[in-house]
C-alpha positions in Angstrom: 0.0 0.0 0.0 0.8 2.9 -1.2 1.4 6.1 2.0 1.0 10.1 0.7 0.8 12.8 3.6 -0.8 15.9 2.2 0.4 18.9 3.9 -1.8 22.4 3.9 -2.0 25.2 6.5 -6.1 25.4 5.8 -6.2 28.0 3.6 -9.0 27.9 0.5 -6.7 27.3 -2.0 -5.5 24.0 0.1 -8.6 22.9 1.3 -9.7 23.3 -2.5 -6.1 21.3 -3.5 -7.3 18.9 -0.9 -11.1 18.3 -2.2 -9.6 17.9 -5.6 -6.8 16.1 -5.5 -7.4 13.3 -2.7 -10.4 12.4 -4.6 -8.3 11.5 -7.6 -5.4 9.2 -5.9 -6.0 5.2 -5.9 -8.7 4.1 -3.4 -5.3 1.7 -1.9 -3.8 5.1 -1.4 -3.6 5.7 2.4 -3.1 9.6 2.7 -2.5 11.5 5.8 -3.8 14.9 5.8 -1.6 17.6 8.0 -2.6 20.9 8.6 0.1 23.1 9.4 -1.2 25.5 10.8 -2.8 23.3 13.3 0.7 21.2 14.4 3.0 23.5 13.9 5.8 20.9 15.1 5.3 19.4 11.6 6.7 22.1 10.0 10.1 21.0 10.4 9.0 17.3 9.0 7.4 18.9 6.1 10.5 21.1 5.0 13.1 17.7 5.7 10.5 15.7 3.1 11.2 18.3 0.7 7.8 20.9 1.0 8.9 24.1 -0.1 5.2 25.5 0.1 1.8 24.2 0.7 -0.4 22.6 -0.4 1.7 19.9 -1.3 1.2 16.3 -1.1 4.3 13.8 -0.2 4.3 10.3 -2.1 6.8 7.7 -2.2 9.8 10.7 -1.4 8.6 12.2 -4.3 6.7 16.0 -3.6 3.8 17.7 -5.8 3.3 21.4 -5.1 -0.1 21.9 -5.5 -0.6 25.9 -6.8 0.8 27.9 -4.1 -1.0 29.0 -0.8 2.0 29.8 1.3 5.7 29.3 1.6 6.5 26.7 4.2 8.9 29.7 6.0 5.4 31.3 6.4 4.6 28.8 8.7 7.4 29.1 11.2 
């Protein structure tokens, strides 16, 4: 099984990213949603994975910035 996280910090532009994109991955997809903005601890994780802004979603190592909502220094 496939494991994405999707990182946002709840902005519309994420929460639309979110609505959109998660509905389009595999159902065998498991995807963890993290809002920034609500666990700010994860910031750190999110930059070492390779998130440069959000929304971006995380797969396999691999990371798909999603538009752009904010820069992930934002969220420090």
């Amino acid at each position: 099984m496939t494991t994405a996280r999707y990182y946002h910090a709840g902005c519309p532009v994420c929460v639309s990213a979110e609505q959109t994109l998660l509905n389009l991955l595999a159902p065998d997809v498991k995807v963890e949603v993290v809002h920034l903005g609500e666990a700010p601890s994860r910031v750190a994780e999110a930059e070492a994975a390779g998130v440069e802004s959000v929304p971006a979603l995380v797969v396999d190592g691999n990371v798909l910035h999603i538009n752009f909502g904010a820069a992930i220094a934002d969220l420090k």
